[in-house]
C-alpha positions as CSV (number, residue, x, y, z in Angstrom):
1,X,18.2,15.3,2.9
2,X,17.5,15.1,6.3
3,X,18.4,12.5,8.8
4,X,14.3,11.9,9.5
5,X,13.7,11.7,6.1
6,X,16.7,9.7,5.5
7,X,15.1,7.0,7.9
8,X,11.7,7.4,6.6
9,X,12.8,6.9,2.9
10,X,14.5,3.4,4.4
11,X,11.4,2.7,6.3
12,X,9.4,3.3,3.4
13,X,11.7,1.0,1.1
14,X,11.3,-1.6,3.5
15,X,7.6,-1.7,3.0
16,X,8.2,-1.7,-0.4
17,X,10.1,-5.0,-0.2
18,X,7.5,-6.7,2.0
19,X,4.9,-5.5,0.0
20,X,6.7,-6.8,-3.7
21,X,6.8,-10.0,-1.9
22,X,3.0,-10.5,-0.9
23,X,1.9,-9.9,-4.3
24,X,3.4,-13.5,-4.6
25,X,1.2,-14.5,-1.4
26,X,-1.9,-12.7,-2.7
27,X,-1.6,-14.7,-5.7
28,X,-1.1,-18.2,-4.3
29,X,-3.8,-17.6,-1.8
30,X,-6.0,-17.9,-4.1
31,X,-5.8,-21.0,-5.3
32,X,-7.5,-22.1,-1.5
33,X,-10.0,-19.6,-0.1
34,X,-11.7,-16.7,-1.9
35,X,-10.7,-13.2,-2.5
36,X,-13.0,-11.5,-0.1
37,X,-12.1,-14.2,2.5
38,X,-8.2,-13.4,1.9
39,X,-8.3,-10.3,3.0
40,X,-10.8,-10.3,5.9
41,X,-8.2,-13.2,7.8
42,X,-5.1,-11.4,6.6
43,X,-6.5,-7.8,8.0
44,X,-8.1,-9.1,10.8
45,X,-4.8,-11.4,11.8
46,X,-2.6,-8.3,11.1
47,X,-5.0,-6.1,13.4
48,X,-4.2,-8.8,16.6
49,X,-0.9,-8.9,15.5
50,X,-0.5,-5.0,16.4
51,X,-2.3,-5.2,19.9
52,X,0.7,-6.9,22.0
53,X,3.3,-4.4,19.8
54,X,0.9,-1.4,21.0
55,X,0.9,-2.2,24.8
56,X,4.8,-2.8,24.4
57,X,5.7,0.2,22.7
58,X,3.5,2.1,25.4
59,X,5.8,0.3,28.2
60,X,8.5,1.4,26.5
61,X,7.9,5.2,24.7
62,X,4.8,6.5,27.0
63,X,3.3,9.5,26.0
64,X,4.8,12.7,27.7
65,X,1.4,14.6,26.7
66,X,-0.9,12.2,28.0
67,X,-0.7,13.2,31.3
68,X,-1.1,16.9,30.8
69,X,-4.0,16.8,28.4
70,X,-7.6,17.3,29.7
71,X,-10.4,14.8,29.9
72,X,-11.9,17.3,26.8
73,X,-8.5,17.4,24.9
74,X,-8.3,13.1,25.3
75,X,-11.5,12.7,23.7
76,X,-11.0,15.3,20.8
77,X,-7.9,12.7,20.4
78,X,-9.6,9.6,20.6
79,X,-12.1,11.2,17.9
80,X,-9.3,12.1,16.0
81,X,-7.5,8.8,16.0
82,X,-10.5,6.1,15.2
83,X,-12.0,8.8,12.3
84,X,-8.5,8.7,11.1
85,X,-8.4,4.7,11.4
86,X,-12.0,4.3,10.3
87,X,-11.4,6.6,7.1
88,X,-8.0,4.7,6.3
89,X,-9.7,1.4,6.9
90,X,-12.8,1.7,4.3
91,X,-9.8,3.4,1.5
92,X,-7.9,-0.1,2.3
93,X,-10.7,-2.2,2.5
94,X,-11.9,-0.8,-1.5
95,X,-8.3,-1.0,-2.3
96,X,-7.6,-4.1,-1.9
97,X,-10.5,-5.8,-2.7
98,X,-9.9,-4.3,-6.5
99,X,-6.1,-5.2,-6.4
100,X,-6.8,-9.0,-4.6
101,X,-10.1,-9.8,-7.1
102,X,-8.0,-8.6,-10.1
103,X,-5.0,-10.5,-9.5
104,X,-7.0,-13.7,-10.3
105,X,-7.1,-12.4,-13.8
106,X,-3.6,-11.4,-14.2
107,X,0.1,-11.9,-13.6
108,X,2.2,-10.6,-10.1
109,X,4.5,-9.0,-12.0
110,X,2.3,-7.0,-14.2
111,X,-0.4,-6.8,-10.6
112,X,2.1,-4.6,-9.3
113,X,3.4,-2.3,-11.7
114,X,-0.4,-1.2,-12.4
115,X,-0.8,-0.8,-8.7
116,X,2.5,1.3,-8.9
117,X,0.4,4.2,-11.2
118,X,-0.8,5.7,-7.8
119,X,3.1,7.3,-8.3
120,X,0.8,9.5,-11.0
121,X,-2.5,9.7,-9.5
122,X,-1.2,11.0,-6.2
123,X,0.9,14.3,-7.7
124,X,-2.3,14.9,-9.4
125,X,-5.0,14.5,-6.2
126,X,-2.3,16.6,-4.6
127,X,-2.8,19.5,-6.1
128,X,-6.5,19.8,-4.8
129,X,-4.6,20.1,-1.4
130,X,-1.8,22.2,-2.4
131,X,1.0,19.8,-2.7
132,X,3.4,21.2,-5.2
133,X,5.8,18.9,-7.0
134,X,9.2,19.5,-9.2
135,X,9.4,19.4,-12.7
136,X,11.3,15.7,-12.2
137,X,8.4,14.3,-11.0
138,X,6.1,15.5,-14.0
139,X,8.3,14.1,-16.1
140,X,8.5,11.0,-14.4
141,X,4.5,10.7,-14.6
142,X,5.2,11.1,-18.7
143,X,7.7,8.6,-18.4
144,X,5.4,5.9,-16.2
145,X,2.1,6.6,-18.2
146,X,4.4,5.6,-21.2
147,X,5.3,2.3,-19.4
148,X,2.1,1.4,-18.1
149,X,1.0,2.0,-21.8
150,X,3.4,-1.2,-23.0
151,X,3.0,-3.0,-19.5
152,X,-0.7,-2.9,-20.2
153,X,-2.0,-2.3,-23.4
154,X,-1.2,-5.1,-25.9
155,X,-0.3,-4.7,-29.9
156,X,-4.5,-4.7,-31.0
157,X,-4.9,-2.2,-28.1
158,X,-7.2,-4.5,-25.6
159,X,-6.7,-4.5,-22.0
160,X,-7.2,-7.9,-19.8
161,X,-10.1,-7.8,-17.4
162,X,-7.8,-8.5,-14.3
163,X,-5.4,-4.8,-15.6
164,X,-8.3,-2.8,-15.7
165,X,-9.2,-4.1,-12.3
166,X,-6.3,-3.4,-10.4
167,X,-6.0,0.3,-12.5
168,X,-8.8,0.9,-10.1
169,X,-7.2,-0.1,-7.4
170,X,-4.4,2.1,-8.0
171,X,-6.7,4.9,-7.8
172,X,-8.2,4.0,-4.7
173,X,-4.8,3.6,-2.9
174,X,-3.6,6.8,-3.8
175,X,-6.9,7.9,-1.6
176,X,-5.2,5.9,0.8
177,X,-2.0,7.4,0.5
178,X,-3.9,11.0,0.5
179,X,-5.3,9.6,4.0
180,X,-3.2,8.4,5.7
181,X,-0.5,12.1,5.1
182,X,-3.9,14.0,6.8
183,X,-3.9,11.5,9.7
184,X,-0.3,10.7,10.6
185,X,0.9,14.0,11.9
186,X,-1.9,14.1,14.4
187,X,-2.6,10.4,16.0
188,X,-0.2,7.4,16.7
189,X,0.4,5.8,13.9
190,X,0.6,2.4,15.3
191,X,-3.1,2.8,16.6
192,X,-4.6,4.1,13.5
193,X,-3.0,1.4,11.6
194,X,-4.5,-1.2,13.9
195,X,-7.8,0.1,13.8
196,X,-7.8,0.7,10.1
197,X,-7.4,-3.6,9.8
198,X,-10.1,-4.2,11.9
199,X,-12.5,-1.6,10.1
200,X,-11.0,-3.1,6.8
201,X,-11.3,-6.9,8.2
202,X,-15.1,-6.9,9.3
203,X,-15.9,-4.8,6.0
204,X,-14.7,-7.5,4.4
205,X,-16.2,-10.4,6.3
206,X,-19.9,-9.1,4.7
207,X,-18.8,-10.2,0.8
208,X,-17.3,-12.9,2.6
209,X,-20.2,-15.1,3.7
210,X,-22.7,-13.1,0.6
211,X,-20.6,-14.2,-2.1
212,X,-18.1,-17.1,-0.8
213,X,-18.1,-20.4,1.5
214,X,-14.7,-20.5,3.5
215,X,-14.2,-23.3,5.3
216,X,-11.7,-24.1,8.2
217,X,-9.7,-26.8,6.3
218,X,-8.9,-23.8,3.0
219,X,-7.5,-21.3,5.6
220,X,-5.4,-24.4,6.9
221,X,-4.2,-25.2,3.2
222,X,-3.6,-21.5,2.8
223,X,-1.9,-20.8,6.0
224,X,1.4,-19.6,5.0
225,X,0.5,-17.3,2.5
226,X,-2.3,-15.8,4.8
227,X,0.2,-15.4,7.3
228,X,2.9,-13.7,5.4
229,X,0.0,-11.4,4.2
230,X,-1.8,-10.8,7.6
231,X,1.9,-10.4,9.7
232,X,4.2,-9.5,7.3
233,X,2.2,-7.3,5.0
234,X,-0.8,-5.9,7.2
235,X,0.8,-6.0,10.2
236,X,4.3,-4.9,9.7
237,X,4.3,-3.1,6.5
238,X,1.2,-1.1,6.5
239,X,2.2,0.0,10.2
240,X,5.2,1.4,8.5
241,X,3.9,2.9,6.1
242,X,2.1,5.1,8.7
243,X,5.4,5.5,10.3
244,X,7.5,6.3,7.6
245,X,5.0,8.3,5.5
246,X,5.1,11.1,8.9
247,X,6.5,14.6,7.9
248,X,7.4,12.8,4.4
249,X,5.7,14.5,0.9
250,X,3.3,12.4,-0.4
251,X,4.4,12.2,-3.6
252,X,7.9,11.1,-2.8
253,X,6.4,8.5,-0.2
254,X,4.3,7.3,-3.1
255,X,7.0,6.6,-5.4
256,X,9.2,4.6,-3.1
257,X,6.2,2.6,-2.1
258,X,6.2,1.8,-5.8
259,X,9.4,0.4,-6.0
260,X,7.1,-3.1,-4.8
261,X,6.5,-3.0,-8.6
262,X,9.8,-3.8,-9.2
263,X,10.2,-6.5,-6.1
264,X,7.3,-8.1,-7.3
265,X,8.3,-8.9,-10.5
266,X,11.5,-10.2,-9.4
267,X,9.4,-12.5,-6.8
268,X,7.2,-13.7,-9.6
269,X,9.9,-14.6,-11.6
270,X,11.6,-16.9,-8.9
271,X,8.7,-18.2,-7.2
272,X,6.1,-18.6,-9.8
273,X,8.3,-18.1,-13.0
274,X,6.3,-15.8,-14.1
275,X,8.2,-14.1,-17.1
276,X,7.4,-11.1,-18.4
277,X,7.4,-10.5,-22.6
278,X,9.8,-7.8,-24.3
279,X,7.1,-5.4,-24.3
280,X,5.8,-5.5,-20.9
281,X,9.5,-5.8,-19.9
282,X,9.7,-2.2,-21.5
283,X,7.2,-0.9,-19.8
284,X,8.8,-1.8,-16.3
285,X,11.7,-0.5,-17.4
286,X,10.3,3.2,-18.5
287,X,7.9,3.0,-14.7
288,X,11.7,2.4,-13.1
289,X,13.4,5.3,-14.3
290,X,9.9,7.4,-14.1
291,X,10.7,6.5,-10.0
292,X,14.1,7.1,-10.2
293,X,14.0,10.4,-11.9
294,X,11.3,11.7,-9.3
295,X,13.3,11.1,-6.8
296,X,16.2,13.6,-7.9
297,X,16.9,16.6,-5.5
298,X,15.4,19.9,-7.2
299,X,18.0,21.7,-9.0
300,X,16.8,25.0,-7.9
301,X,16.7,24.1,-4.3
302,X,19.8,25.1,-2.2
303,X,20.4,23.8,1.3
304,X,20.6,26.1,3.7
């Protein structure tokens, strides 16, 4: 592997972490302020939180290219960049509204294995765009359909309202995913990501005041897990996501993001003791080696 993809892979897994994590937030959020109004202070806050990190980065790394590009070639860029943000910004903003609604109904642990599913959906949306992948990652979708099967499905075959709801919002992120490997390679990443929280924030301020009543002294009452969301989550993680996800196959980035599944059960368990039952346990256990297995280097592939 190389030493870009390397770090990539580690930025990515980081994300993962932060993300496992804020499932935990997401959840105990909710028990102060609405759904809607979650998300619209945690994408907004991790928008601001991104503006000081953009001017420093610029003090520190300016762009070479700027300064030789036309006035014509600078506003092709700019188009480029907040189409690319705006585009990101409505997947994120469907996304999580799905994941962050249906996590009322259901537990972390389960929340984000079924958000991990994208690690099918995206090999599969890939294809329309000509991404190939190995015969180790079709048979680690077999193996993590089986396990969302017994993380999901119970013995009489019914599925809880909450599961069904954040099955959708596994399909929506792997748009996102889809998104986001058009736009990196072409804007800075940083930027996008910034934008995309604002575009995602206001989207979600209109269900906001339609549908709920948030009121100063909630947010207050909710303040630390709105912040590890908003910083933490939008703000950090998302941004590298963007980062790590440049020059990386979709796929693969997809099924280290997943690995949250894994985090997020373990966070449940210790911060909400949320304890999963044999069967769903299986299920976990078949979606981990799915990710493991589709990781493996391609036999047929030689370095050169």
């Amino acid at each position: 592997m190389k030493q870009s993809q390397m770090r990539n892979s580690l930025i990515l897994l980081l994300t993962a972490a932060i993300w496992g994590v804020a499932f935990v937030a997401q959840s105990v959020g909710m028990d102060y302020v609405g759904p809607f109004t979650f998300n619209c202070v945690r994408f907004l806050l991790g928008a601001v939180v991104l503006l000081p990190c953009m001017a420093a980065l610029k003090r520190i790394n300016p762009s070479e290219n700027s300064g030789k590009m036309t006035e014509d070639e600078k506003k092709a860029q700019r188009k480029i960049l907040f189409t690319g943000g705006i585009c990101c910004g409505i997947a994120l903003f469907t996304a999580s509204c799905f994941q962050q609604v249906g996590i009322m109904y259901t537990t972390v642990g389960k929340a984000g294995f079924i958000t991990a599913f994208y690690i099918i959906i995206v090999p599969v949306l890939g294809l329309f765009f000509h991404k190939k992948c190995g015969l180790n990652v079709w048979i680690g979708v077999v193996l993590a359909l089986a396990g969302l099967y017994f993380l999901c499905i119970t013995e009489n075959l019914s599925i809880g309202k909450g599961d069904i709801l954040v099955f959708i919002c596994a399909i929506l992120f792997s748009i996102h995913i889809l998104v986001i490997d058009h736009f990196s390679p072409l804007v800075d990443g940083v930027k996008m990501s910034c934008i995309q929280f604002f575009v995602s924030g206001l989207m979600c301020a209109v269900p906001m005041f339609l549908l709920e009543k948030p009121q100063i002294g909630q947010l207050l009452q909710a303040w630390q897990p709105i912040l590890y969301a908003g910083v933490m989550s939008c703000g950090v993680a998302y941004t590298l996501q963007i980062v790590g996800q440049k020059g990386m196959n979709p796929t693969v980035a997809s099924l280290i993001l997943s690995l949250e599944s894994v985090i997020s059960v373990l966070a449940g368990a210790v911060l909400l003791h949320q304890i999963l039952s044999p069967r769903e346990t299986l299920g976990c256990v078949l979606m981990f080696a799915a990710i493991l297995l589709a990781q493996l280097p391609h036999p047929h592939k030689k370095s050169s």
